[in-house]
LUMZALO-829010 format. One record per residue (C-alpha): x, y, z; residue in three letters. Coordinates in steps of 0.5 Angstrom, whole numbers, plus 500, padded with zeros to 3 digits. Layout:
<nodes>
XYZAla...
</nodes>
This chain:
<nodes>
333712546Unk339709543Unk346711543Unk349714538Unk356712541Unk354706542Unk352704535Unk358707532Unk362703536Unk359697535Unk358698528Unk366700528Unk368694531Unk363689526Unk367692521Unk373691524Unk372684525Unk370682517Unk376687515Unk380682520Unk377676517Unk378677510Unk384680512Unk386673516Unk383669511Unk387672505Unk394672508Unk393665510Unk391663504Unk395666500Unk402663504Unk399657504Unk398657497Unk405659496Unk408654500Unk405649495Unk406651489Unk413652491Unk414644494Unk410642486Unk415646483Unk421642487Unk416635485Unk416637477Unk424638478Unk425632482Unk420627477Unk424630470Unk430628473Unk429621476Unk425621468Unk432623465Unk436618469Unk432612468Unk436606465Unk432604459Unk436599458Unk431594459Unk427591455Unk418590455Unk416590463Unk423590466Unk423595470Unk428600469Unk434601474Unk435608478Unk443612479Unk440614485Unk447618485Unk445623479Unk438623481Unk440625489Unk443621494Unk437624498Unk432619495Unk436612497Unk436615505Unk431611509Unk425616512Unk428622509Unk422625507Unk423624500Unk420618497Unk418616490Unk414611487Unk414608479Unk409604477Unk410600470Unk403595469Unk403592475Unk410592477Unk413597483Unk419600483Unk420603491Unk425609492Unk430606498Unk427612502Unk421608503Unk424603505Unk418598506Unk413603507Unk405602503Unk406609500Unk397611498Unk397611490Unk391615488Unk388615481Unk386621477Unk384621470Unk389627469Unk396626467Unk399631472Unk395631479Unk398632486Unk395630494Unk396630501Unk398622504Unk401620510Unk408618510Unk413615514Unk413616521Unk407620522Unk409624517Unk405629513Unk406628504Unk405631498Unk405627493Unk405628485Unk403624481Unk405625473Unk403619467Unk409619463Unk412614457Unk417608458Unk419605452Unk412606448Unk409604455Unk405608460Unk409610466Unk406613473Unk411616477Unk409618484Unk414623487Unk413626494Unk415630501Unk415630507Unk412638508Unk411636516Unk416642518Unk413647514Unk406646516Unk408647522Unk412653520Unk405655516Unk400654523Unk406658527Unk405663522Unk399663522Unk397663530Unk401669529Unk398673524Unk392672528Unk395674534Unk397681531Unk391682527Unk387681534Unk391687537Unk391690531Unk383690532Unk383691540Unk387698538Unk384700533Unk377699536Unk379703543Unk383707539Unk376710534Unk372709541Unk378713544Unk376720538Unk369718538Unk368720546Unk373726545Unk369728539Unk363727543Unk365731550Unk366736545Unk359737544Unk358737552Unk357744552Unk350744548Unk348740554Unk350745557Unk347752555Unk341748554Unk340746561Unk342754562Unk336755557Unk331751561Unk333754567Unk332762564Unk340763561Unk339766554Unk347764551Unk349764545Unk353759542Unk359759538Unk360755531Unk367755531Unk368751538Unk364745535Unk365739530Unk363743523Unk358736522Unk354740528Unk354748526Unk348748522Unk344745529Unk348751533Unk346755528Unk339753529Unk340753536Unk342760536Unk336763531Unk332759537Unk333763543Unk334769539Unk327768537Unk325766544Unk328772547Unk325777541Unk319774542Unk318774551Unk321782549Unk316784544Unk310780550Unk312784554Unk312790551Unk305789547Unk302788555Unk305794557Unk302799552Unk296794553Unk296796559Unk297803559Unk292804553Unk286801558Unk288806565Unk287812562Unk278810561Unk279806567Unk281812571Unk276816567Unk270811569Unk274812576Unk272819575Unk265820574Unk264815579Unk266821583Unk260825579Unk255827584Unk249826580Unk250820581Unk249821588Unk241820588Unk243813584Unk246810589Unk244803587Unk247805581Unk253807582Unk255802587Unk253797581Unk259801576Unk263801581Unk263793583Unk263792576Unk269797574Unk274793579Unk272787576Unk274789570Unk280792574Unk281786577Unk280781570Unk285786566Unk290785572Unk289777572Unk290776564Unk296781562Unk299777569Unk297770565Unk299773558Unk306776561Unk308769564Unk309768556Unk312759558Unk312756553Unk318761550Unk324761553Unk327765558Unk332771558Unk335771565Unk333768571Unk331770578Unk337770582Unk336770590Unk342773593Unk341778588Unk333780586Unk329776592Unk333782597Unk330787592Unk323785592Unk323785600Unk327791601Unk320794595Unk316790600Unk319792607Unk318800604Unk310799604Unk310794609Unk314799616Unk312795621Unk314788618Unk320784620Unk322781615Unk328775616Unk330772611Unk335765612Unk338760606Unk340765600Unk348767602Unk349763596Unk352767590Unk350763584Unk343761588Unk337762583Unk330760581Unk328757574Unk324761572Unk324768569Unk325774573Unk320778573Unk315771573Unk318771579Unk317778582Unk311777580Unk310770584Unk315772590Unk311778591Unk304776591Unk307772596Unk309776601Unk305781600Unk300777603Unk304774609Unk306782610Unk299783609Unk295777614Unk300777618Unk303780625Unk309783624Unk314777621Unk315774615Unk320768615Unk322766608Unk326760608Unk331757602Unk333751599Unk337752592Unk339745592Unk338741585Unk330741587Unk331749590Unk324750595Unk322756598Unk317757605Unk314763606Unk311763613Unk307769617Unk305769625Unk298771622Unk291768625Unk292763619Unk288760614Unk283754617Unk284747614Unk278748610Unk279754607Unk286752605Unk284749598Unk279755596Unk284761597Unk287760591Unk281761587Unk280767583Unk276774587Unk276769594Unk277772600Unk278770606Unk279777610Unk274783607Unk277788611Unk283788608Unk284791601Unk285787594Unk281783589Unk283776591Unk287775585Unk294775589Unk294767589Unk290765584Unk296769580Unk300765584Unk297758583Unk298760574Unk305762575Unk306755578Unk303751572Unk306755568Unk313753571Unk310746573Unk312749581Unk310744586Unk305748591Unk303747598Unk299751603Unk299747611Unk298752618Unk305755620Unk308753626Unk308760628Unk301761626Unk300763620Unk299760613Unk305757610Unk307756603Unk311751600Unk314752593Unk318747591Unk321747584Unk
</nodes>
């Protein structure tokens, strides 16, 4: 699954980055095309003033004399960097700046145009070109500078520009990550109550301490396990009155079992008897399977430091002579994930028949790590390694003469599909039966 922060960082940093381009290009665009809008402007003048102060005193192709003084002193210093060119029919007057120097004369169909030439001392010109009149004869007065220095200038300015927007980028793009994961960490305690959920911790969550793009996913949330809880409630409650509505004719059927007519009928009797305790032992199996409600969410877990001594303090009532040690529970926020009485339900069965097959000690041993394990071992006579797989079979039973229905395991066995428990069931170095939970 892709990363949300991962694609609005991403897609924040493409955005950036093209903002940045057209940014950078604009800029650099724009001072660049001001820069030579101001060098021509400076061109027109200097041409309109050397057109002025032409001498015109010549006649037909003489060329006309220059007063380098009125135009500016500037064009009769060689290499300053200001140059000019008349051409009159085939003839060429050179300001003195040029000294002997090939100015490039490009040709154009307009009377106004300007280009880029080299010049004197690896120099970089700008040249415009102007088609004027001369005594009733076409005039081309090329007038050019030396804008080497600004260009310089420009590259500068613009390794700068790029230099700020490329820190401005970085900021701005670690600033947004920065409010993105902040924005995130806020949504951490959702993880949270749904880790808590899965583990059996019914919470409610608060709108008003999440981003309000979130509240109608917390308000979902919370209808959710309202629901869950509501619905595991109402389970469990249509279980009880269903079990309480079938022990009244149960015990009746109980009772005229006791009928002594039914004595002469022994064969009879013994058939609805066998038959009562099955169905005894099939309404036992379904409410158990039916109150395990797993594919709702839990409303408080079991915890180990708190309901495993209850149940073995239940247990160690029925079972007096039975030595109970328990080891590996001391550890207050230690819990099982999976709903209380579910495992009331599991433990018990469990123990019951450590307690039950057993000679006089039960050992329980917990791990309540990240994978939480519990072994329950008994000094029995055990179970052989053949029969380990078939005990967890519905009315198996490998010891007649103890009481019960055989359903003890196999409860046990629909509990642990139903919280995906791993279980295993091997011989105990104490000589009993030893089981492994592993959660």
């Amino acid at each position: 699954m892709k990363s949300i922060e991962k694609q609005l960082n991403l897609s924040l940093a493409a955005s950036i980055l093209l903002i940045f381009l057209i940014f950078w290009w604009l800029s650099v665009f724009t001072i660049h095309h001001l820069t030579e809008d101001y060098i021509l402007t400076r061109l027109e003048h200097d041409t309109l003033s050397i057109e002025k102060h032409l001498n015109r005193s010549g006649q037909g192709n003489q060329m006309p004399a220059v007063d380098y003084d009125a135009i500016n002193p500037i064009y009769a210093q060689p290499d300053s960097g200001h140059y000019f060119v008349i051409q009159l029919g085939d003839h060429l007057l050179k300001s003195l700046s040029l000294t002997d120097y090939p100015l490039y004369l490009k040709k154009s169909p307009y009377a106004i145009s300007h280009y880029e030439t080299k010049g004197p001392a690896e120099s970089t010109l700008l040249v415009r070109r102007f088609v004027g009149d001369y005594q009733g004869q076409p005039m081309i007065l090329y007038v050019a500078e030396d804008h080497s220095p600004i260009q310089r200038t420009l590259k500068v300015f613009d390794i700068m520009v790029g230099l700020f927007a490329l820190i401005t980028l970085a900021l701005l793009y670690l600033s947004q990550r920065h409010l993105l994961r902040k924005g995130f960490k806020r949504l951490e305690p959702i993880q949270v109550a749904l880790a808590n959920l899965q583990k059996g911790e019914a919470t409610q969550l608060d709108p008003a301490d999440y981003p309000s793009e979130v509240s109608e996913l917390i308000n979902s949330l919370n209808q959710a396990i309202l629901s869950a809880s509501t619905q595991l409630q109402k389970s469990r409650q249509s279980n009880a009155n269903l079990a309480h509505s079938l022990k009244t004719p149960l015990n009746l059927i109980y009772q005229l079992l006791e009928d002594p007519a039914l004595t002469p009928h022994a064969e009879l009797k013994a058939t609805l008897k066998d038959q009562a305790q099955k169905i005894h032992a099939r309404i036992e199996s379904e409410l158990q399977k039916a109150r395990l409600a797993s594919d709702t969410l839990s409303v408080q877990p079991f915890s180990l430091s708190e309901h495993l001594p209850d149940l073995m303090d239940s247990l160690q009532q029925l079972y007096p002579q039975t030595r109970f040690q328990l080891k590996g529970a001391d550890t207050p926020d230690a819990h099982l994930p999976m709903e209380k009485e579910d495992g009331f339900e599991l433990l018990g069965n469990l123990l019951d028949n450590a307690a039950k097959f057993g000679h006089g000690e039960v050992f329980i041993d917990i791990h309540s790590d990240m994978q939480p394990t519990v072994i329950i071992e008994d000094n029995g006579d055990g179970v052989p390694t053949e029969q380990l797989d078939a005990i967890q079979t519905r009315g198996h039973r490998l010891d007649e003469s103890v009481d019960g229905h055989g359903i003890g395991l196999s409860i046990v066995k629909q509990i642990a599909e139903a919280y995906n428990i791993t279980t295993q069931f091997d011989t105990s170095k104490h000589g009993g039966l030893k089981v492994t939970l592993t959660f």
